[in-house]
ChimeraX commands (.cxc) that place a marker at each C-alpha (Angstrom):
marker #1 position 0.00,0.00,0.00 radius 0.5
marker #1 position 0.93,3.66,-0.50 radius 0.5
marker #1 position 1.43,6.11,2.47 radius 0.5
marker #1 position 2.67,9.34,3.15 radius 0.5
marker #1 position 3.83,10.48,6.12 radius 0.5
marker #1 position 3.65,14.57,6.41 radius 0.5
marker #1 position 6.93,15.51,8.44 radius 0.5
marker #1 position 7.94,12.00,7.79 radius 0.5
marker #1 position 12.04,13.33,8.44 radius 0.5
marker #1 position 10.72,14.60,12.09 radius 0.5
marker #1 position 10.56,12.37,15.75 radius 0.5
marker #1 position 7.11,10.83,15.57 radius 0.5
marker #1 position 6.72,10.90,11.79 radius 0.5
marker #1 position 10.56,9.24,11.04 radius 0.5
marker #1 position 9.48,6.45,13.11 radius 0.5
marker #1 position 6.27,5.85,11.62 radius 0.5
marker #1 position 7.97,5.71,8.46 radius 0.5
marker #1 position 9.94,3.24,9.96 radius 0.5
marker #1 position 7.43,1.06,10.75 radius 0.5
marker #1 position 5.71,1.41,7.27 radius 0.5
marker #1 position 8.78,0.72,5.38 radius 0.5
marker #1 position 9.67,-2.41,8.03 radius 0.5
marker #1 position 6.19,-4.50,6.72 radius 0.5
marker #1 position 6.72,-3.42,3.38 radius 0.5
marker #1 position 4.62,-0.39,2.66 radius 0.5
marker #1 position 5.55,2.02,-0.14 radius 0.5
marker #1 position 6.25,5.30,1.94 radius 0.5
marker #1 position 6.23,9.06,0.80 radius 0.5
marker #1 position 8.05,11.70,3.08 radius 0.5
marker #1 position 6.60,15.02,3.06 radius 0.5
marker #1 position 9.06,17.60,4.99 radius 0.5
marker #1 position 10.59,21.25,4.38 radius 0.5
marker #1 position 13.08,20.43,6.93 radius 0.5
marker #1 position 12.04,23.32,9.44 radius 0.5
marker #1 position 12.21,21.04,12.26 radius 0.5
marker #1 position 12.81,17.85,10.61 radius 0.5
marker #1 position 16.21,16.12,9.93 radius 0.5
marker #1 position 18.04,14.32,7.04 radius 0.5
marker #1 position 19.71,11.66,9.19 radius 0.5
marker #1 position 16.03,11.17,9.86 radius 0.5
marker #1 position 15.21,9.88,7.03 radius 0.5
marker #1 position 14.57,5.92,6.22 radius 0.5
marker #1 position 16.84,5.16,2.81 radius 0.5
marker #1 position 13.90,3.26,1.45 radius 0.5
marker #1 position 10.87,6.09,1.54 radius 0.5
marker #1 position 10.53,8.35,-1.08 radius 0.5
marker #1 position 11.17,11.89,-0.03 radius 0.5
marker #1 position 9.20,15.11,-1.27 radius 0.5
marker #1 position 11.17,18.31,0.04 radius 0.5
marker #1 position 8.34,20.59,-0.04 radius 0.5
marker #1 position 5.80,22.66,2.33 radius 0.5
marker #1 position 2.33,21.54,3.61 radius 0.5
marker #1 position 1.28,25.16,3.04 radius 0.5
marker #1 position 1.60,24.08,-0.69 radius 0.5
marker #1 position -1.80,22.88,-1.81 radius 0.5
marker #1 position -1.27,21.68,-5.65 radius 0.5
marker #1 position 1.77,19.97,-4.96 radius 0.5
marker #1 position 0.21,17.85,-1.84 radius 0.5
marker #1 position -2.24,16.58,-4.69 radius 0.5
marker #1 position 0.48,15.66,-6.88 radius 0.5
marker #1 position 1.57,13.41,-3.61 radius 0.5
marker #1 position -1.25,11.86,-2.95 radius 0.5
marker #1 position -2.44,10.73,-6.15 radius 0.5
marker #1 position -2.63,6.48,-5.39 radius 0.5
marker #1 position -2.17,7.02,-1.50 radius 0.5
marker #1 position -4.16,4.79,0.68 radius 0.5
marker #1 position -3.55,7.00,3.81 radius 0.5
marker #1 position -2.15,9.95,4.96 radius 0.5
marker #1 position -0.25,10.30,8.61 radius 0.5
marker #1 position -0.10,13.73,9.44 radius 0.5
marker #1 position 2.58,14.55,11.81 radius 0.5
marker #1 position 3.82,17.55,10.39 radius 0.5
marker #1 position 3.80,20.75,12.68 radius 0.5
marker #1 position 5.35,23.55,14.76 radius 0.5
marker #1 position 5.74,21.42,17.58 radius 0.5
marker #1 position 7.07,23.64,20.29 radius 0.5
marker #1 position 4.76,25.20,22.66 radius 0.5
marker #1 position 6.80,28.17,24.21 radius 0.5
marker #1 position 7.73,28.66,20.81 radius 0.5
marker #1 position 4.55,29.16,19.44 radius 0.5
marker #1 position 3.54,32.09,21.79 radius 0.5
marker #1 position 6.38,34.02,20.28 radius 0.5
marker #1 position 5.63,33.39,16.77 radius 0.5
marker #1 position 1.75,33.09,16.57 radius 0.5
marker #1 position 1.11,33.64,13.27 radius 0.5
marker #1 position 3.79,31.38,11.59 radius 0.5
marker #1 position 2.56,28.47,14.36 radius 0.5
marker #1 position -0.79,29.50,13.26 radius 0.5
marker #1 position -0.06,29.31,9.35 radius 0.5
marker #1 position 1.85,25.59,10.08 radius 0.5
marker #1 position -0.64,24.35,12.05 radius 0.5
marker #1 position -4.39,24.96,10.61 radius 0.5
marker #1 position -4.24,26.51,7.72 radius 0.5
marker #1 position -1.03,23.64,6.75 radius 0.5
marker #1 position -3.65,21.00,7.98 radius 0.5
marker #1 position -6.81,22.22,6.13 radius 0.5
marker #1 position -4.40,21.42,3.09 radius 0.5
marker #1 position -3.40,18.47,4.04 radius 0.5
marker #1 position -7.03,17.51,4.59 radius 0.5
marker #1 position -8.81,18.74,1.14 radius 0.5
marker #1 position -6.32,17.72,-0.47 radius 0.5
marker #1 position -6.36,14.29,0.89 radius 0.5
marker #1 position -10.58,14.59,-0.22 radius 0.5
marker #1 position -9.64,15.68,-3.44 radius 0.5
marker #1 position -7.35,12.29,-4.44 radius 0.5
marker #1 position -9.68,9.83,-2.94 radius 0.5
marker #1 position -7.69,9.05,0.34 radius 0.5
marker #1 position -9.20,6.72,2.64 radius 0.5
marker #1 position -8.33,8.11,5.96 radius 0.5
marker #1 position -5.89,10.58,7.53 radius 0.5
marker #1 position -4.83,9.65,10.76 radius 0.5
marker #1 position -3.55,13.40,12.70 radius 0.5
marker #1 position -0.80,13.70,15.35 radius 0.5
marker #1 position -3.18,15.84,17.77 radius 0.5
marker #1 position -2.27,16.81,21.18 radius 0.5
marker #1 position -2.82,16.56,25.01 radius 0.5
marker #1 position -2.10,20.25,25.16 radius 0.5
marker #1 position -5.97,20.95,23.94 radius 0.5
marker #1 position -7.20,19.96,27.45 radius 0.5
marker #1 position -5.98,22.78,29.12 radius 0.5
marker #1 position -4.61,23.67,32.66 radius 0.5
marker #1 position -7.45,23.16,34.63 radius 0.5
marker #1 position -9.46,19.36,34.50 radius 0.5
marker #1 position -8.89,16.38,36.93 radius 0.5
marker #1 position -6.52,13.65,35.95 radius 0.5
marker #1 position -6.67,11.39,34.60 radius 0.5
marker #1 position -7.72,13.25,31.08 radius 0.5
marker #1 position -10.75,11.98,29.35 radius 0.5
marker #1 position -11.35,12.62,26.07 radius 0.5
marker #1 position -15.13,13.63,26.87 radius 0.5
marker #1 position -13.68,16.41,29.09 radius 0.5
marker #1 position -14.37,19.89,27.24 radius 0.5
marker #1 position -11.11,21.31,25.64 radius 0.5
marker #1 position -9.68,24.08,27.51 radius 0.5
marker #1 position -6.57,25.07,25.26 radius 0.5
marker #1 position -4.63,28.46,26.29 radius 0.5
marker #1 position -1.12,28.29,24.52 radius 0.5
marker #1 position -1.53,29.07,20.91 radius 0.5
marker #1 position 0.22,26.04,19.86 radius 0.5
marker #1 position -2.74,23.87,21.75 radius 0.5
marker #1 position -5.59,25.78,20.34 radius 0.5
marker #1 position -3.31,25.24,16.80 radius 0.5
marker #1 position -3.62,21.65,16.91 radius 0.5
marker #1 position -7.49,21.78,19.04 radius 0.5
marker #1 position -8.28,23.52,15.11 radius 0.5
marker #1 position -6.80,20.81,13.57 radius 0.5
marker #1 position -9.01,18.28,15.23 radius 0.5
marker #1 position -12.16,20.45,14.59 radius 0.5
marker #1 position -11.21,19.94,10.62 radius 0.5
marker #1 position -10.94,16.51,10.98 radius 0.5
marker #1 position -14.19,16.26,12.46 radius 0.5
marker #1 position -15.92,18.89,9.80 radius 0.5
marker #1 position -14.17,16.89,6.49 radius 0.5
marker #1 position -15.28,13.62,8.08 radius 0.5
marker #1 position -19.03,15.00,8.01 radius 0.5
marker #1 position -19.15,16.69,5.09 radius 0.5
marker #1 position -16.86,14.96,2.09 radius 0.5
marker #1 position -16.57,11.61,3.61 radius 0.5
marker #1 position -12.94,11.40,4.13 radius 0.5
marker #1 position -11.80,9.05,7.33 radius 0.5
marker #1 position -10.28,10.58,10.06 radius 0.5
marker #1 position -8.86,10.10,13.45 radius 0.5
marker #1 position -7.09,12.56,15.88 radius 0.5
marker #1 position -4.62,10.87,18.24 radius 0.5
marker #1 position -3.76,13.28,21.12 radius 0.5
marker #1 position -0.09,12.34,22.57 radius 0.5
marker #1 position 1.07,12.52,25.85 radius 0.5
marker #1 position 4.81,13.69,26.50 radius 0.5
marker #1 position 6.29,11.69,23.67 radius 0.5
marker #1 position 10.29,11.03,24.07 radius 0.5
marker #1 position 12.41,8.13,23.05 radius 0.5
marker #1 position 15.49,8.50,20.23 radius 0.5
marker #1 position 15.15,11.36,17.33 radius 0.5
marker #1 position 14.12,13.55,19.92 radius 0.5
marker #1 position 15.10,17.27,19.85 radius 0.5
marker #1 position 17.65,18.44,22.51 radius 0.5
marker #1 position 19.30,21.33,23.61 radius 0.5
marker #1 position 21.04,21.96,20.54 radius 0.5
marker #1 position 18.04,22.06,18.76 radius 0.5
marker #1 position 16.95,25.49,20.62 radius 0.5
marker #1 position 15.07,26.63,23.49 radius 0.5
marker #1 position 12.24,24.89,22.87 radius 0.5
marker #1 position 13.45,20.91,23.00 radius 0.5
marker #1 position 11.83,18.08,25.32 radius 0.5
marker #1 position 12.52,18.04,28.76 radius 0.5
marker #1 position 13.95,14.35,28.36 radius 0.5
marker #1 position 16.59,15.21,25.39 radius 0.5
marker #1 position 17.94,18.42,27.14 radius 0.5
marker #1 position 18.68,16.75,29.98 radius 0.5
marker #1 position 20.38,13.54,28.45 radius 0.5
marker #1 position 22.34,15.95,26.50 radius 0.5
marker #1 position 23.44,18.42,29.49 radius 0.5
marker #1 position 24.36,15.29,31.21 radius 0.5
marker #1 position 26.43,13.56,28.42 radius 0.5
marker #1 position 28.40,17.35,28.31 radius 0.5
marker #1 position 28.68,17.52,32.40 radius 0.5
marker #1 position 26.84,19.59,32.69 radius 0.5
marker #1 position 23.84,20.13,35.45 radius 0.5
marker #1 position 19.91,19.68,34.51 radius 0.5
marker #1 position 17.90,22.31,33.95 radius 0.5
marker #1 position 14.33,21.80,36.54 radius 0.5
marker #1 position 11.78,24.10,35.46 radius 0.5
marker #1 position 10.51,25.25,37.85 radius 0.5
marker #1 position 10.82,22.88,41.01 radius 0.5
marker #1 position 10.03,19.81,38.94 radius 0.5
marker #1 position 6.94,18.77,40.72 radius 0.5
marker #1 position 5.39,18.94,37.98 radius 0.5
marker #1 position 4.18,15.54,36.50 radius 0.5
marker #1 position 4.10,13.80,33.18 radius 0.5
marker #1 position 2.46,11.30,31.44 radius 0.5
marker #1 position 5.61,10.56,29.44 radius 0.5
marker #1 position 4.98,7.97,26.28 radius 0.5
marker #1 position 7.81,6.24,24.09 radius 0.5
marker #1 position 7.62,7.27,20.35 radius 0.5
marker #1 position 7.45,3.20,19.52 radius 0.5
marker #1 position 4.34,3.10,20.96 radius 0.5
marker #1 position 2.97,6.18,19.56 radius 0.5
marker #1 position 4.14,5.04,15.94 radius 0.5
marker #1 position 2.55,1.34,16.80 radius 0.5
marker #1 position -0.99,3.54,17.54 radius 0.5
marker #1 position -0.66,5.36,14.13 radius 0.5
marker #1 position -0.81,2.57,12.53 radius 0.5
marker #1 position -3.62,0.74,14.45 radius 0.5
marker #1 position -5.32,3.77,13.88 radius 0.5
marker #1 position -5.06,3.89,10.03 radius 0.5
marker #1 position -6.26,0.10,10.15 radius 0.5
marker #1 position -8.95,-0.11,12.56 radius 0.5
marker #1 position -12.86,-0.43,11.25 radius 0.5
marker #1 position -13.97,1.07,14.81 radius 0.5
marker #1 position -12.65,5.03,13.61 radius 0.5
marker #1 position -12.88,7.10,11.10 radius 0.5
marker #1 position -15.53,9.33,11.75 radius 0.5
marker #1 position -13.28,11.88,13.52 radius 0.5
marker #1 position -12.62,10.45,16.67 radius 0.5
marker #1 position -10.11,11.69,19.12 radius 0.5
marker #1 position -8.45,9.19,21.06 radius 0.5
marker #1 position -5.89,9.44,23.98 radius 0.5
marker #1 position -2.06,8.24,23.18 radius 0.5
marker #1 position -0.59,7.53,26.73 radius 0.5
marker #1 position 0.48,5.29,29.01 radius 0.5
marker #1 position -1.79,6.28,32.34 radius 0.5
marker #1 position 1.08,6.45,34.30 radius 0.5
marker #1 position 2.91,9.86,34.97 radius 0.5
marker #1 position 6.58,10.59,36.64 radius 0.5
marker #1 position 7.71,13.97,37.69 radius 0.5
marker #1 position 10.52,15.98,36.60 radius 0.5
marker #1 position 13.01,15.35,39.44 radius 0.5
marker #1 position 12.30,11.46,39.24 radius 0.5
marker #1 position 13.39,11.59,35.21 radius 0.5
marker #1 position 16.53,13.66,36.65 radius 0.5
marker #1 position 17.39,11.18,39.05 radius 0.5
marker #1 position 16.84,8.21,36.77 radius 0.5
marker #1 position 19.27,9.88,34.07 radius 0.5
marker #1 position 21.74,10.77,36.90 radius 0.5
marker #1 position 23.34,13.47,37.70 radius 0.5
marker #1 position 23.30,16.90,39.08 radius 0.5
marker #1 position 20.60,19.66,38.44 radius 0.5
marker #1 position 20.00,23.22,39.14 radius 0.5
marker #1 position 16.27,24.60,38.90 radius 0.5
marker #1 position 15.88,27.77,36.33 radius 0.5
marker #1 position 13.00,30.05,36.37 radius 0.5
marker #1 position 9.38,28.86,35.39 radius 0.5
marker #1 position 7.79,28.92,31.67 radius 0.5
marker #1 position 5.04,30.34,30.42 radius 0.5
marker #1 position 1.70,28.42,30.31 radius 0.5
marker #1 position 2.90,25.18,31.57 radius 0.5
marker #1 position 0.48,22.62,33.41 radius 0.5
marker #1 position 1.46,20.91,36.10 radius 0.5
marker #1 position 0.43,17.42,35.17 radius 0.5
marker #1 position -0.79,15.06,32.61 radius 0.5
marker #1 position -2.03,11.88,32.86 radius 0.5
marker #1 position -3.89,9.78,30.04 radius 0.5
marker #1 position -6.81,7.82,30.44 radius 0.5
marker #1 position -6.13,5.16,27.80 radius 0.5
marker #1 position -9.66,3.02,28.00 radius 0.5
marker #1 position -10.67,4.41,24.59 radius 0.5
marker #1 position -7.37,3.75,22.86 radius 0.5
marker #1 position -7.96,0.13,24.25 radius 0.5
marker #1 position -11.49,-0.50,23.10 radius 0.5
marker #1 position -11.23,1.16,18.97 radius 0.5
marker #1 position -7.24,0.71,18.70 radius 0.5
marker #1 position -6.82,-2.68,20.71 radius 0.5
marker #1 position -3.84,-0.69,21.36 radius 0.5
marker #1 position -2.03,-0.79,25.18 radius 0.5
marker #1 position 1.51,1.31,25.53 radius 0.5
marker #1 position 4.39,-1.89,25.45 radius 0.5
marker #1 position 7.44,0.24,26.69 radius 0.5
marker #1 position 7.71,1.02,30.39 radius 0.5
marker #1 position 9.34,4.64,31.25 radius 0.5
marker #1 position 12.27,2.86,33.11 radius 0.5
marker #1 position 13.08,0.81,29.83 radius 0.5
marker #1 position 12.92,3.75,27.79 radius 0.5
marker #1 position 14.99,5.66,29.74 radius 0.5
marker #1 position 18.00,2.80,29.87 radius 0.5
marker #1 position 17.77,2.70,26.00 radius 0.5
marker #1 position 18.23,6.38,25.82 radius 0.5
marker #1 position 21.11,6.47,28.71 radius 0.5
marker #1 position 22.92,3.77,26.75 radius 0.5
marker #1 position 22.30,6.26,23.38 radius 0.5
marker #1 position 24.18,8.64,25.93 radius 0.5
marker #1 position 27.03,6.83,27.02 radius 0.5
marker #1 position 25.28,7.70,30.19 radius 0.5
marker #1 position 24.24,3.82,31.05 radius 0.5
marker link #1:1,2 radius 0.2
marker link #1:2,3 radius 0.2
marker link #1:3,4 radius 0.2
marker link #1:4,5 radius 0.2
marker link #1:5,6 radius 0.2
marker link #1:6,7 radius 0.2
marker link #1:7,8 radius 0.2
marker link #1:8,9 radius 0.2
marker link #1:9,10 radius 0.2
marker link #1:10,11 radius 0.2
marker link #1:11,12 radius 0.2
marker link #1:12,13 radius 0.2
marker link #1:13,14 radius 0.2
marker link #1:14,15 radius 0.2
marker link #1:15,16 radius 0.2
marker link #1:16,17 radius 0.2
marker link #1:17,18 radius 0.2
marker link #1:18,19 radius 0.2
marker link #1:19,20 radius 0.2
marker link #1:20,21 radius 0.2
marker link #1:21,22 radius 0.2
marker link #1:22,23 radius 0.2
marker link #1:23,24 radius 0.2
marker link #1:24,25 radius 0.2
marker link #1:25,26 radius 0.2
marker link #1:26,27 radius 0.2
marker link #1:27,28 radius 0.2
marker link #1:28,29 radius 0.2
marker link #1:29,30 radius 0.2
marker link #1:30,31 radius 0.2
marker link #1:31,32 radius 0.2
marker link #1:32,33 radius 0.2
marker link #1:33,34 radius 0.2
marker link #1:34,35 radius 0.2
marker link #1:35,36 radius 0.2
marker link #1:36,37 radius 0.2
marker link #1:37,38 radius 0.2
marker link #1:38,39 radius 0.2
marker link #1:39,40 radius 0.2
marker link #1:40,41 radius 0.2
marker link #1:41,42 radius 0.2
marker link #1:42,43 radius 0.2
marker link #1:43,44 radius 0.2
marker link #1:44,45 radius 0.2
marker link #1:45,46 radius 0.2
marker link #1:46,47 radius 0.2
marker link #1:47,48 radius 0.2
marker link #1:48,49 radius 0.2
marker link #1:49,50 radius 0.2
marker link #1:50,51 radius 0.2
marker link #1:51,52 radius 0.2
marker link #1:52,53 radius 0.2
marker link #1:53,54 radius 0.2
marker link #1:54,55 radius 0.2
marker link #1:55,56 radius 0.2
marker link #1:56,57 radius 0.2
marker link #1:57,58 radius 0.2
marker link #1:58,59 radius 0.2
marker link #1:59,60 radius 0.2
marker link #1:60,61 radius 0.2
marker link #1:61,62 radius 0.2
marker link #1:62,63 radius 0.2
marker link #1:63,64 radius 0.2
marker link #1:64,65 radius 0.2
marker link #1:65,66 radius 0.2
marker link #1:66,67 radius 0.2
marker link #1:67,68 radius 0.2
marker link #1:68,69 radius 0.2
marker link #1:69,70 radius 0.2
marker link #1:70,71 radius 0.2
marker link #1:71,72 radius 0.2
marker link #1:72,73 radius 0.2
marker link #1:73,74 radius 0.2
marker link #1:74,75 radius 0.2
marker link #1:75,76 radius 0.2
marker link #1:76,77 radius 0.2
marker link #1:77,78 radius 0.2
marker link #1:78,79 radius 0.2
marker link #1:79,80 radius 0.2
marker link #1:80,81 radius 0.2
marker link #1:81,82 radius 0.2
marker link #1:82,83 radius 0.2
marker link #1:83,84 radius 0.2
marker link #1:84,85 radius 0.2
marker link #1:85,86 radius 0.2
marker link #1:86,87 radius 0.2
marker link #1:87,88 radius 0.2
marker link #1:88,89 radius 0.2
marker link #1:89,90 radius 0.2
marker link #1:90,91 radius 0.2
marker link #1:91,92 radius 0.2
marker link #1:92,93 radius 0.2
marker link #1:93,94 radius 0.2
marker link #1:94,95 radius 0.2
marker link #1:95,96 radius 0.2
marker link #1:96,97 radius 0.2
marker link #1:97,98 radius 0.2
marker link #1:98,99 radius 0.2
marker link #1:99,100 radius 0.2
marker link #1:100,101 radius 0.2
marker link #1:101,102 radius 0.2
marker link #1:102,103 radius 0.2
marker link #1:103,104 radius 0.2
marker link #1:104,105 radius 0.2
marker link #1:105,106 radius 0.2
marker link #1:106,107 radius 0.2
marker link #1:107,108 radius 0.2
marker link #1:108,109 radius 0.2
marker link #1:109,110 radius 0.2
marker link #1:110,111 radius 0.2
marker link #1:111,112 radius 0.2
marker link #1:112,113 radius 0.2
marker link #1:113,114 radius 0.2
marker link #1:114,115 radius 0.2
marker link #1:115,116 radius 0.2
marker link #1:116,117 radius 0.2
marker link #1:117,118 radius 0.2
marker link #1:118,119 radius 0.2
marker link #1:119,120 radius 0.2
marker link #1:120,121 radius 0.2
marker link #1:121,122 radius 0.2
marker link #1:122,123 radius 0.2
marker link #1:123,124 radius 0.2
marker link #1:124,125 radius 0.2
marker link #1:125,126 radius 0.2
marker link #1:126,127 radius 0.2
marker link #1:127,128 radius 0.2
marker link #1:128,129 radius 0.2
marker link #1:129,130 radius 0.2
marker link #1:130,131 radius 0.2
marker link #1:131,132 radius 0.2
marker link #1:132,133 radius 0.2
marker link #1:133,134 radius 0.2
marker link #1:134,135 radius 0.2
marker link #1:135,136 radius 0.2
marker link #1:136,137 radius 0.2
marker link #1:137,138 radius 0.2
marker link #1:138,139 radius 0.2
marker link #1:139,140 radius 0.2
marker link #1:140,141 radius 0.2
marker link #1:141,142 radius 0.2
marker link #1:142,143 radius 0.2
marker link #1:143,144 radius 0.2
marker link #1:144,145 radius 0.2
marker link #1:145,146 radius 0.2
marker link #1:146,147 radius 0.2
marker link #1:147,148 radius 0.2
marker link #1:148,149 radius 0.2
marker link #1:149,150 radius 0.2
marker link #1:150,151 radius 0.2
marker link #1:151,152 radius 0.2
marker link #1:152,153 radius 0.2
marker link #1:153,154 radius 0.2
marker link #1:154,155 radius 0.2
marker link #1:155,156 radius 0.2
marker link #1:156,157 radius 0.2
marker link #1:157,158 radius 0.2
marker link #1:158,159 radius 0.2
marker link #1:159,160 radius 0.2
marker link #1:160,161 radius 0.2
marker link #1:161,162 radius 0.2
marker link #1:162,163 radius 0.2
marker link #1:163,164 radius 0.2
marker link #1:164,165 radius 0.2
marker link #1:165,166 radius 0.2
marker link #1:166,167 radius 0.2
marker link #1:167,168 radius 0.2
marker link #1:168,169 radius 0.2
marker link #1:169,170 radius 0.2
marker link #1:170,171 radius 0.2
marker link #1:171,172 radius 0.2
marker link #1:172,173 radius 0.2
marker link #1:173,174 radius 0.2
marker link #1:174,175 radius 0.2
marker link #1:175,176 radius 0.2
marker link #1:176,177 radius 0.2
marker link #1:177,178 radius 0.2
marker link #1:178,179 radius 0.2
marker link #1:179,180 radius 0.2
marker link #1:180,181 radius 0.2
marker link #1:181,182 radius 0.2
marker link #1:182,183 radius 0.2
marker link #1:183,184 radius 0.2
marker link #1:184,185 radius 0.2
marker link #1:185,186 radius 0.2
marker link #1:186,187 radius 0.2
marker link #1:187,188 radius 0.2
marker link #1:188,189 radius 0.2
marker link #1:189,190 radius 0.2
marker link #1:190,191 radius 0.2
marker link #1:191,192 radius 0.2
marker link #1:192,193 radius 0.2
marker link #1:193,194 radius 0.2
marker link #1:194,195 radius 0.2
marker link #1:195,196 radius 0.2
marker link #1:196,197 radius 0.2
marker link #1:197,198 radius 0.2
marker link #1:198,199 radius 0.2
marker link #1:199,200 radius 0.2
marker link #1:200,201 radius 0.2
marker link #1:201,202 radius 0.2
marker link #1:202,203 radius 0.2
marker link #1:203,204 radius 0.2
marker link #1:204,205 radius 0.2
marker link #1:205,206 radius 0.2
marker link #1:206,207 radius 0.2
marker link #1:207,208 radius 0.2
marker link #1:208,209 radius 0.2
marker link #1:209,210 radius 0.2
marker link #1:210,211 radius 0.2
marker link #1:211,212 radius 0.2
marker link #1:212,213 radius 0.2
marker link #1:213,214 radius 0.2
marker link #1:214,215 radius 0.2
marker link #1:215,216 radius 0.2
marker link #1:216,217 radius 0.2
marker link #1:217,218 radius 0.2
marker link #1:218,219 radius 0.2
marker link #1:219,220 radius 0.2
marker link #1:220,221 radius 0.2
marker link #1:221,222 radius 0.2
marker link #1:222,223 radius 0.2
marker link #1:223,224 radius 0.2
marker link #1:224,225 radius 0.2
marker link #1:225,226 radius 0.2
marker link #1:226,227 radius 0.2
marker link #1:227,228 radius 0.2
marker link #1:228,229 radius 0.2
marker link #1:229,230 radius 0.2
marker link #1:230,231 radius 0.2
marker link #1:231,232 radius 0.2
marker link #1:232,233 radius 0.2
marker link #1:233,234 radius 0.2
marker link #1:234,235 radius 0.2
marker link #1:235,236 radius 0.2
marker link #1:236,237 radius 0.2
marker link #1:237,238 radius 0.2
marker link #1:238,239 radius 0.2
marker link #1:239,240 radius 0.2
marker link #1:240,241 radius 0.2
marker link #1:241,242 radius 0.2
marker link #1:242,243 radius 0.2
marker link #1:243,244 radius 0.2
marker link #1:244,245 radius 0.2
marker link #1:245,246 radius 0.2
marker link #1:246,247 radius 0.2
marker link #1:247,248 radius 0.2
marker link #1:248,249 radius 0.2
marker link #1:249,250 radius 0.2
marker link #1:250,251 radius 0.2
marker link #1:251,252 radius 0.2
marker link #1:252,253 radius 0.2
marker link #1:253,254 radius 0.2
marker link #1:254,255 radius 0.2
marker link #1:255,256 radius 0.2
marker link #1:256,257 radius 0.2
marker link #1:257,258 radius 0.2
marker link #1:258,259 radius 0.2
marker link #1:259,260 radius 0.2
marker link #1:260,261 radius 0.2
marker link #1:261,262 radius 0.2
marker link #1:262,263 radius 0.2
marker link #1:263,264 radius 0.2
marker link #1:264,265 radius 0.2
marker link #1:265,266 radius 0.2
marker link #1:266,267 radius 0.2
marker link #1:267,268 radius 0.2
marker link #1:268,269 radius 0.2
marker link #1:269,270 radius 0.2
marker link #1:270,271 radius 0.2
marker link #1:271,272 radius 0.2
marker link #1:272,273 radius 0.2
marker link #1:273,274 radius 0.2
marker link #1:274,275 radius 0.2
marker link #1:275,276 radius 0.2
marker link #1:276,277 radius 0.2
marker link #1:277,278 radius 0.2
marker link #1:278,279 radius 0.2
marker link #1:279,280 radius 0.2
marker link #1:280,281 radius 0.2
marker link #1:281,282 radius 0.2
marker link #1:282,283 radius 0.2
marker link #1:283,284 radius 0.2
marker link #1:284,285 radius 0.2
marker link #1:285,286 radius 0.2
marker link #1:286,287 radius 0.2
marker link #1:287,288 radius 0.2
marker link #1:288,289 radius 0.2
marker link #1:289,290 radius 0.2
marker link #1:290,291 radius 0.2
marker link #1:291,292 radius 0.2
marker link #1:292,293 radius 0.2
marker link #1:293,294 radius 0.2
marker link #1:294,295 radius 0.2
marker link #1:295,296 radius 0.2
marker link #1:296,297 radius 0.2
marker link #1:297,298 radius 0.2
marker link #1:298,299 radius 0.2
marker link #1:299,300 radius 0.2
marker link #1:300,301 radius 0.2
marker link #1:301,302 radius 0.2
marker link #1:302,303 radius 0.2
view
């Protein structure tokens, strides 16, 4: 079968490419190589270098294409509150693109890398996808949008879709310190480690995550593209339903830390409630935090 993967050179989408290529799918990589990464890339998919943003050449893509994983995005949240209206441009009017154009050349289904970010600061944990969306950063109410399309294309034209909200994704590919102020809590401190250097706690690392390994979240992708129980715009939780805080990842990665002042619009926790992941995905996270974070130490030289 043909797929493309949208930001197939990025963390989720390089590994769902991955697992495409791995059973024998023909795989298309859509990236611009904003955020994404050549080394990224799997040898055997082929790539498009070009931007979501451009509509008649996303046809020309997915001409033939059974499915379409959208992953691409201006991931970073802090980052989006200083640059609203590029986030803005990435994020919905990149994914209404992705979406028509996916109606216009007879895709099946489009399966969409949403987020846990659209619940907001305020519910009870765990978070339930019946809960009412309470985004505040602009990159949550971005990708909130995005789900609202999927849910509007799905009614009106007919095209399958699913939204999979992630929890706290990490595992290898992910972006570091080096990649800018904006990386995953996980890969800035493996890398200030692996230089000596102390972790950075923002802000007294309380805080709590529901952290889930990339694997898994590829593995749901592709459930989701399969499954006869979705299509009609669901959005279904991605996590483990487990959470850790901030100072137990810094003490399982070792090492010293320092705490730094707070960022803006943070939550204090997540936590997933998986149940409806279970029931239309028959899909149940396989990698335990404590294994992911001894393959990633060993990555670092830090085992």
């Amino acid at each position: 079968m043909k797929y493309v993967v949208t930001g197939g050179a990025g963390f989720i989408g390089s590994h769902i490419v991955d697992q495409l290529i791995a059973r024998g799918d023909e795989v298309h990589v859509i990236d611009n190589f904003l955020t994404g990464k050549r080394e990224r890339l799997n040898p055997k998919a082929t790539l498009h270098e070009m931007d979501i943003r451009d509509f008649e050449k996303l046809h020309q893509v997915f001409q033939g294409a059974a499915g379409v994983f959208h992953t691409a995005a201006q991931p970073r949240m802090q980052y989006s509150i200083q640059q609203p209206q590029l986030t803005n441009d990435i994020n919905i009017t990149g994914t209404l693109n992705v979406l028509l154009a996916a109606r216009d050349t007879k895709v099946k289904r489009v399966v969409y890398s949403a987020s846990s970010s659209a619940y907001g600061p305020r519910h009870p944990m765990p978070l339930k996808e019946d809960m009412a969306p309470e985004p505040v950063i602009p990159y949550a109410i971005q990708k909130r949008v995005g789900e609202q399309y999927c849910q509007m294309v799905a009614r009106f034209y007919g095209l399958e879709t699913v939204s999979l909200r992630y929890f706290n994704v990490y595992g290898p590919r992910q972006t570091t310190e080096s990649d800018g102020p904006y990386a995953t809590v996980i890969g800035i401190f493996l890398e200030q480690c692996s230089k000596g250097k102390k972790m950075s706690v923002v802000p007294d690392g309380k805080q709590r995550r529901d952290f889930t390994h990339v694997r898994d979240i590829a593995r749901a992708n592709l459930l989701a593209m399969e499954s006869p129980h979705v299509g009609k715009g669901e959005i279904i939780n991605v996590g483990t339903g487990r959470n850790n805080s901030v100072i137990e990842v810094a003490e399982m990665i070792g090492g010293h830390w320092e705490f730094i002042a707070p960022r803006q619009g943070e939550v204090r926790e997540t936590l997933a409630d998986n149940k409806k992941a279970q029931e239309l995905l028959s899909w149940e996270p396989k990698i335990t935090f404590e294994e992911g974070i001894e393959e990633l130490k060993s990555l670092y030289n830090l085992a």
